[in-house]
C-alpha positions in Angstrom: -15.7 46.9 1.4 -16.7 49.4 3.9 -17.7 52.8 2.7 -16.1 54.2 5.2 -12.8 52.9 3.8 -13.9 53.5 -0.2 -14.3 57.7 1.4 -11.0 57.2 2.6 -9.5 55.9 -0.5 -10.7 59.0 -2.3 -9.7 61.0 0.2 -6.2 60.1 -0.4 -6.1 59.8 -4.1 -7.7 63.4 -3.9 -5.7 64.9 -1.3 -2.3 63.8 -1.4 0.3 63.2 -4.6 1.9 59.0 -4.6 5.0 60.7 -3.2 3.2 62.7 -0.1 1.2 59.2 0.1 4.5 57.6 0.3 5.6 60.0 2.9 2.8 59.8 5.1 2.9 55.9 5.4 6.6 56.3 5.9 5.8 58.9 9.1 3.5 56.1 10.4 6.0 53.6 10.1 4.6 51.6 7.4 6.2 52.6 3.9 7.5 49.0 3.6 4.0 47.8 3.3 3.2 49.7 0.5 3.1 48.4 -3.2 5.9 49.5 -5.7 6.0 52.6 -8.1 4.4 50.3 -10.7 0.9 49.9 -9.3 -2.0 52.9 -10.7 -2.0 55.5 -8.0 -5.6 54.1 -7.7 -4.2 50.6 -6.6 -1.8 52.5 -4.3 -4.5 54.5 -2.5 -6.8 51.1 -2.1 -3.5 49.2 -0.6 -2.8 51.7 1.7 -6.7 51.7 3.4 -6.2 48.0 3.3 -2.4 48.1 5.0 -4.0 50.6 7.8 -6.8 48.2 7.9 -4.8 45.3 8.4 -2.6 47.1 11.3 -5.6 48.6 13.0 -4.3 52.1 12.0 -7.5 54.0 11.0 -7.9 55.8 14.3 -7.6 59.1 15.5 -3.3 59.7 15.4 -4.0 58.6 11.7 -6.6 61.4 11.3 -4.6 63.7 13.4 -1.5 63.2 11.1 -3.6 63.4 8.0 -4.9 66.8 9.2 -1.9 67.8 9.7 -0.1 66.9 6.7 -3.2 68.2 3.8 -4.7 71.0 6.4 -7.0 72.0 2.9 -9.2 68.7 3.5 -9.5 69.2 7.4 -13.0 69.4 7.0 -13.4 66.2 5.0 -10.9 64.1 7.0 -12.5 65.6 10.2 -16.1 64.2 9.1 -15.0 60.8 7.7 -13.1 60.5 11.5 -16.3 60.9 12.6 -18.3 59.0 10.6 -15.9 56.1 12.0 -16.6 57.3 15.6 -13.0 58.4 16.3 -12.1 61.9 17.8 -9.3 64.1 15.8 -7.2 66.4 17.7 -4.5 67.5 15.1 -1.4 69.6 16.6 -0.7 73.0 16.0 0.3 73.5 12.5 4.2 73.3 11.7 
């Protein structure tokens, strides 16, 4: 697996709870992909970098969003974005 995508699995589990993980895959549209309440959040976290894998959803409105949603690890997000050679611009806070 890409190291890239195990940073952004820990990113995740680290950042967000399973329901605001939940909720962010549901503002992108892709909540249905997502594997039931019964999975370990750490299965969760590794099928979501694999769903936005598969839909060719690591990219910069990801980050953005991401930003956006845990503003604490801008920092983090912002350096894995770039690690991946994508440019963040999150919006203004809410």
């Amino acid at each position: 697996m890409d190291p890239n995508h195990i940073a952004l699995e820990r990113l995740l589990s680290a950042a967000l709870s399973e329901d605001e993980l939940r909720a962010l895959f549901g503002r992108l549209g892709l909540a249905q992909g997502l594997p039931g309440r019964e999975v370990s959040y750490a299965a969760l976290c590794h099928e979501a970098v694999q769903l936005l894998v598969r839909q060719n959803r690591i990219d910069g409105a990801f980050f953005d969003l991401l930003i956006l949603e845990v503003p604490r690890r801008a920092d983090e997000a912002t350096t894995l974005a770039r690690a991946l050679g994508l440019a963040v611009s999150p919006p203004a806070p809410r």
